[in-house]
C-alpha positions in Angstrom: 0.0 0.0 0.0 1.3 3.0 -0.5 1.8 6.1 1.4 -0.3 8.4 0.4 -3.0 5.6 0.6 -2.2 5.0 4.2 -2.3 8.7 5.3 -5.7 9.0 3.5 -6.8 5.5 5.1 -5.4 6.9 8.4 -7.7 10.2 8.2 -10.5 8.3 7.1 -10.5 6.2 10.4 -9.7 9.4 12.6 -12.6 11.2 11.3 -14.6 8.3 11.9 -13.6 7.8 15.4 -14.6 11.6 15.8 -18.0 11.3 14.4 -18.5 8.1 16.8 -16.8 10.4 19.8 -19.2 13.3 19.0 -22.2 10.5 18.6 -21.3 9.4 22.0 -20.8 13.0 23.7 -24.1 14.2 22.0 -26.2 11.4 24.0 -24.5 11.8 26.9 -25.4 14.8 26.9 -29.2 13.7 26.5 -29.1 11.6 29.8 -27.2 14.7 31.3 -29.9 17.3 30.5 -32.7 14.8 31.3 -31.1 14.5 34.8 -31.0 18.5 35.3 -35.0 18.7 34.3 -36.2 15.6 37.0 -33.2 16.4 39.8 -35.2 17.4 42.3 -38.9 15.5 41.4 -39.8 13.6 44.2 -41.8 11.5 41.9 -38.9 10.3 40.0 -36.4 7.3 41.9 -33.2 7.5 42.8 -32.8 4.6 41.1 -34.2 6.4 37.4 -31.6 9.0 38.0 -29.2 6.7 38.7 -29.6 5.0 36.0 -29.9 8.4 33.6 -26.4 9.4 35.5 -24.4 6.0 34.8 -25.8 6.1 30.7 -24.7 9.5 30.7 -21.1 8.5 32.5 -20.7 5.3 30.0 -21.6 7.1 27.0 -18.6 10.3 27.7 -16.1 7.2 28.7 -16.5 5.5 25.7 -16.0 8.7 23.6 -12.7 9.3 25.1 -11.8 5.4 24.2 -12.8 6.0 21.0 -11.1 9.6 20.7 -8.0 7.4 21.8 -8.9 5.0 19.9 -8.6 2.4 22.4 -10.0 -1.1 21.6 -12.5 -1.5 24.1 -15.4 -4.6 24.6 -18.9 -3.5 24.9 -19.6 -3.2 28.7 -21.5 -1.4 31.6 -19.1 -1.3 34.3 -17.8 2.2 34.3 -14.5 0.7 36.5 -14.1 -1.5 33.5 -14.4 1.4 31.6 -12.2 3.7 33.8 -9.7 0.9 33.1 -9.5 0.5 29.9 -9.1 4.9 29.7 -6.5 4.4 32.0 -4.4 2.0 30.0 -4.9 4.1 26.9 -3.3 7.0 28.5 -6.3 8.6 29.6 -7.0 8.3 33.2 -9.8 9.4 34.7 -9.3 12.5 36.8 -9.1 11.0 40.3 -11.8 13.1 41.8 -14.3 11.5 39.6 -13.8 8.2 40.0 -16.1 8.2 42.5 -18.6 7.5 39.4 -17.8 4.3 39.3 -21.0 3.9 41.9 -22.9 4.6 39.2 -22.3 1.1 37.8 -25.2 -0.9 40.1 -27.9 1.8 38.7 -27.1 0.4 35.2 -27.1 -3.2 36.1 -28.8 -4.9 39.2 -31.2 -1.9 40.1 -32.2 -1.5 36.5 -33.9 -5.1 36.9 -33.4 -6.2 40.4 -35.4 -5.1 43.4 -32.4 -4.3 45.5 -31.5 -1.5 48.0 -28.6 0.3 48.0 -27.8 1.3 52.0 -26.4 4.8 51.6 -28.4 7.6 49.9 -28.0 8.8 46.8 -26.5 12.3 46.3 -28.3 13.9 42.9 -26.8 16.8 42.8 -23.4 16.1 43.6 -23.6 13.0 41.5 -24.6 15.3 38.4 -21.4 17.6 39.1 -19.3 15.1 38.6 -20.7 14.2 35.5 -20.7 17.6 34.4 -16.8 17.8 35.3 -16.4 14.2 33.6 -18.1 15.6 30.3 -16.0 18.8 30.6 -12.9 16.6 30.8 -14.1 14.3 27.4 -15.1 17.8 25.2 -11.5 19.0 26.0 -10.0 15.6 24.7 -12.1 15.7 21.8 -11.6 18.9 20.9 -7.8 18.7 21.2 -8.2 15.3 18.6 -10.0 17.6 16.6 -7.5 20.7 16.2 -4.9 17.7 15.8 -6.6 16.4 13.2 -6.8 19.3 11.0 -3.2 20.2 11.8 -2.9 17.7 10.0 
């Protein structure tokens, strides 16, 4: 193959990976802003918000594997996920890791009648996704302004 065919090949895939990334931020961004509108609704469960706050957190992780473009297996377990950023050369900024607790609302208390012992904290829980999206718009726009350097 040559050269030239490569580089276009290569920009072909990057672009790619950036529409995917965007896809991924865009609906996060959904769950995020359909968090903000029921955050303090007493008629709406924890466990519904929960569930709204771990999509959105999954969703912005996988964009920055796929802006690093990271080979990643289809999963729900945000540490899984935190992982796999981590051994990409993305880690997670410490102070939100603590959204790895999100995991159970998109797993056992999606389908499971269970109780969780320790309240849920909406509002700080949606900060740190806020930060967490913050932190994946900066990567992407960096790929992005790389890109067309390019």
């Amino acid at each position: 193959m040559s050269t030239m065919k490569r580089l276009i090949m290569a920009k072909y895939s990057i672009k790619k990976q950036l529409k995917q990334a965007k896809i991924f931020l865009k609906k996060a961004k959904e769950d995020q802003i359909l968090v903000e509108e029921v955050i303090n609704s007493e008629r709406v469960s924890d466990e519904i918000i929960g569930y709204h706050c771990q999509q959105a957190t999954e969703k912005l992780l996988k964009a920055v594997l796929t802006i690093s473009e990271a080979k990643f297996r289809g999963t729900h377990n945000l540490t899984t996920l935190m992982d796999y950023a981590q051994d990409a050369g993305f880690p997670v900024p410490k102070e939100l890791s603590i959204l790895r607790m999100l995991t159970i609302y998109g797993t056992e208390l999606r389908y499971d009648d269970v109780t969780i012992d320790k309240p849920f904290d909406r509002k700080n829980t949606l900060a740190q996704i806020k930060k967490l999206h913050t932190w994946a718009e900066e990567l992407f726009e960096q790929k992005g302004s790389s890109f067309n350097d390019k």
